[in-house]
C-alpha positions in Angstrom: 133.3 115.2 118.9 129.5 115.1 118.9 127.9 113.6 115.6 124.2 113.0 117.0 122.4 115.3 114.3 119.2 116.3 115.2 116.7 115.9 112.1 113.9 118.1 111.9 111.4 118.0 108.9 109.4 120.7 109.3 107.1 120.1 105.9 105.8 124.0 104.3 107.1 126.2 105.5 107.4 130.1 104.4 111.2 131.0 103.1 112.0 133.8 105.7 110.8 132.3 108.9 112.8 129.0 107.6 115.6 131.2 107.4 115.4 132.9 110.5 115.0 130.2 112.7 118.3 128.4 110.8 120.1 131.5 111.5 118.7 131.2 115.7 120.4 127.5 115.5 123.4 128.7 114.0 124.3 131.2 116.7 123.7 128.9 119.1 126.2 126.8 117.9 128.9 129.5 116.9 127.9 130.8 120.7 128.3 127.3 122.1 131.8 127.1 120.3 132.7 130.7 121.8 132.1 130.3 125.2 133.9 126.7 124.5 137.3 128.8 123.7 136.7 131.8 126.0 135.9 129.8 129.5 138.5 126.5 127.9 135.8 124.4 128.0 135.1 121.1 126.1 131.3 121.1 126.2 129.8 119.6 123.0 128.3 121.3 120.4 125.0 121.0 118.3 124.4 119.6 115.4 120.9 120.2 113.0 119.9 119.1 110.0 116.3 120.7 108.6 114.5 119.3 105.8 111.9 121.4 104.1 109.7 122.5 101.4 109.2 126.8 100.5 105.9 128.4 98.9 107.5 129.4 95.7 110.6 131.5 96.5 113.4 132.8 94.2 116.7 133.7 96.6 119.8 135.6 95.4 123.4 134.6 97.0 125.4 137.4 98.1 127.5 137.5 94.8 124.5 137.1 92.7 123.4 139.4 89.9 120.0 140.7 90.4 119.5 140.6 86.2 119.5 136.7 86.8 116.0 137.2 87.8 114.2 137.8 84.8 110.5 139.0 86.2 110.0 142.2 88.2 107.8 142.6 91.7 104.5 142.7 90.2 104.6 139.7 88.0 106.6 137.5 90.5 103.3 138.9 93.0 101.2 137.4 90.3 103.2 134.1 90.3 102.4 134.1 94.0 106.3 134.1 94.3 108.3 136.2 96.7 112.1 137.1 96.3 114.5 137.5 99.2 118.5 138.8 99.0 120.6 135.8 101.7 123.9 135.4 102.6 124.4 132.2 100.8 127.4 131.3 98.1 126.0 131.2 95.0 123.4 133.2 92.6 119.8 132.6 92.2 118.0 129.6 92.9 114.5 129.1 92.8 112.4 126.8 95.8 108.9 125.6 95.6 106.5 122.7 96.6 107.6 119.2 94.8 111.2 120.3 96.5 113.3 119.2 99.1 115.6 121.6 100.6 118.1 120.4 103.1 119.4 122.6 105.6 122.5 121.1 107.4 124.0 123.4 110.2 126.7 121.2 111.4 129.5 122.2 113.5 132.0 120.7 110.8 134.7 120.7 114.3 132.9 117.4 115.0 133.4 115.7 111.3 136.0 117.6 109.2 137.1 120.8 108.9 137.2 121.2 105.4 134.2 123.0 103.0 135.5 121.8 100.0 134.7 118.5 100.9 131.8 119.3 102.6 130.3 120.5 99.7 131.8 117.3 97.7 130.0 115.1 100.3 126.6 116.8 100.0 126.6 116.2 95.8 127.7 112.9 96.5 125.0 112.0 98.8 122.3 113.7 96.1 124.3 111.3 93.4 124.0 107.9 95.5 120.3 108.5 95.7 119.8 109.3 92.3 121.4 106.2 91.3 119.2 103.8 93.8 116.5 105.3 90.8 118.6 104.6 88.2 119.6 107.7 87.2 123.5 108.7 86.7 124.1 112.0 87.9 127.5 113.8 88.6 129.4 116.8 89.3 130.1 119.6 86.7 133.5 120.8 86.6 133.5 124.2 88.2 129.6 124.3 88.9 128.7 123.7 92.5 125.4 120.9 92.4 124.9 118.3 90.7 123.9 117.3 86.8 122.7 115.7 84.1 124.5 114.5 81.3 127.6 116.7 81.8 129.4 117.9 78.6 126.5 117.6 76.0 124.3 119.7 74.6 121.5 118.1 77.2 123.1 118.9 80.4 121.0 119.5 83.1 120.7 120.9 86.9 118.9 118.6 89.1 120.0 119.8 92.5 121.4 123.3 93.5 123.4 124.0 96.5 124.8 127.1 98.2 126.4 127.3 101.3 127.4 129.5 104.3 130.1 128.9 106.9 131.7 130.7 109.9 133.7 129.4 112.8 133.5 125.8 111.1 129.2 125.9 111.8 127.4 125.4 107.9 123.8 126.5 107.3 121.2 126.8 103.9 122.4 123.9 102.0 121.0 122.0 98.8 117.6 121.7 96.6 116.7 118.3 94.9 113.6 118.4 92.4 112.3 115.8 93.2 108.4 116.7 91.9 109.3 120.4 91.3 107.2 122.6 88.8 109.6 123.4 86.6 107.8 126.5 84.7 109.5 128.5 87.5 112.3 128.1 86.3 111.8 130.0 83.5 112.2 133.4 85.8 115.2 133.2 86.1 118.8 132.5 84.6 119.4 129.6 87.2 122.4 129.8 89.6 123.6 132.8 86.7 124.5 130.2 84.3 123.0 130.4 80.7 122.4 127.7 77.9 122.0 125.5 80.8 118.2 123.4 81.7 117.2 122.0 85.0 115.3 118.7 85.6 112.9 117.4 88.3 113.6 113.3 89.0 109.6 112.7 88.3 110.5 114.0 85.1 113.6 111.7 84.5 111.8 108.8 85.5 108.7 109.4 83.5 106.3 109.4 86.4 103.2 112.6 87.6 105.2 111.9 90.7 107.2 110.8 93.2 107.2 109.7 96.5 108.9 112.3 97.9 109.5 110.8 102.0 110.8 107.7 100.3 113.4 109.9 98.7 114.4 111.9 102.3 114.7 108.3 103.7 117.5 107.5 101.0 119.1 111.1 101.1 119.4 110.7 105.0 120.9 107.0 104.6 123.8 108.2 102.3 124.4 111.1 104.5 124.6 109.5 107.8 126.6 106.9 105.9 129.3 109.9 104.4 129.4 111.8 107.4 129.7 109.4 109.9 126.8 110.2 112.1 124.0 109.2 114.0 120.8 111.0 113.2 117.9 111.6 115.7 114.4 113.0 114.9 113.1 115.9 117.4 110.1 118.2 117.2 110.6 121.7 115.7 110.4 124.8 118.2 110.1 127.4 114.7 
């Protein structure tokens, strides 16, 4: 079992070259893992975990509806947005600056094999960071992410997530506002769930903004802390 997990922030970055270099790590683990069966081999496998922010971006999960997005090509141009189908769980989500995506591609063979709680371990590390700034935020029965003030009228989204897994190896991952610009929000039916608002944490705490590295320092704590691992910070070859 290898749980080194080599951190990479690779600050703005454009949505589709983000996405195909995760898709490059995550062969090279699922390859790793095949050639591990094929040849009975017990060579270690790769672990990543990218943090970044997108130019504003709205993406649509393979068993999204495309009516969830609520402008068409020429005003999302005019938004200086772009739009791109993945191959995600989930429905629409929207990415922009003031964000911070998380893209763990982890070869869950070396920590659990289990997505459920893989998925339970990424909302909990969102919720154990949220509450070092004083904000309660849980789990929404049903609703992947994590919330606001679940089962009232004022309930809101404050992090998305959507996943991908084969052969055990994750990749895409979460989306915290953490300074977002929430009028982009307004495209779209978020994650294809109506009545429901979303939230930024600069706006929870009353504050222009928020120091958004301090906030990856405590995300990465209760992650190494949940999973187990040892994290190590490498250069980017995107």
């Amino acid at each position: 079992m290898n749980k080194t997990v080599e951190l990479q922030d690779l600050g703005l970055q454009d949505y589709k070259d983000t996405w195909d270099y995760q898709e490059t790590l995550f062969k090279s683990v699922v390859d790793a893992k095949i050639k591990n069966r094929r040849q009975e081999l017990d060579l270690p496998t790769s672990n990543y975990f990218l943090l970044v922010e997108h130019p504003h971006v709205y993406t649509l999960g393979k068993s999204g509806d495309m009516s969830n997005l609520l402008v068409n090509e020429e005003q999302l141009a005019e938004k200086g947005a772009s739009f791109y189908k993945v191959n995600r769980g989930g429905d629409i989500t929207y990415h922009g600056p003031g964000q911070i995506v998380g893209y763990p591609i982890l070869d869950l063979d070396n920590f659990f094999t289990d997505i459920h709680k893989y998925l339970r371990f990424l909302e909990e590390m969102i919720i154990l960071t949220l509450e070092e700034y004083g904000i309660k935020a849980e789990r929404s029965p049903g609703e992947t992410g994590v919330w606001l003030d679940v089962g009232t009228p004022f309930a809101r989204k404050i992090c998305a997530m959507g996943v991908r897994a084969s052969r055990w190896v994750t990749m895409h991952g979460f989306a915290l506002n953490v300074n977002a610009n929430l009028g982009y929000f307004d495209n779209m039916i978020p994650c294809g769930i109506r009545g429901k608002a979303v939230t930024s944490l600069n706006v929870e705490l009353g504050k222009k903004e928020v120091d958004i590295e301090e906030v990856k320092g405590k995300l990465l704590k209760h992650f190494t802390t949940l999973f187990e691992a040892e994290m190590k910070s490498s250069v980017s070859s995107m």
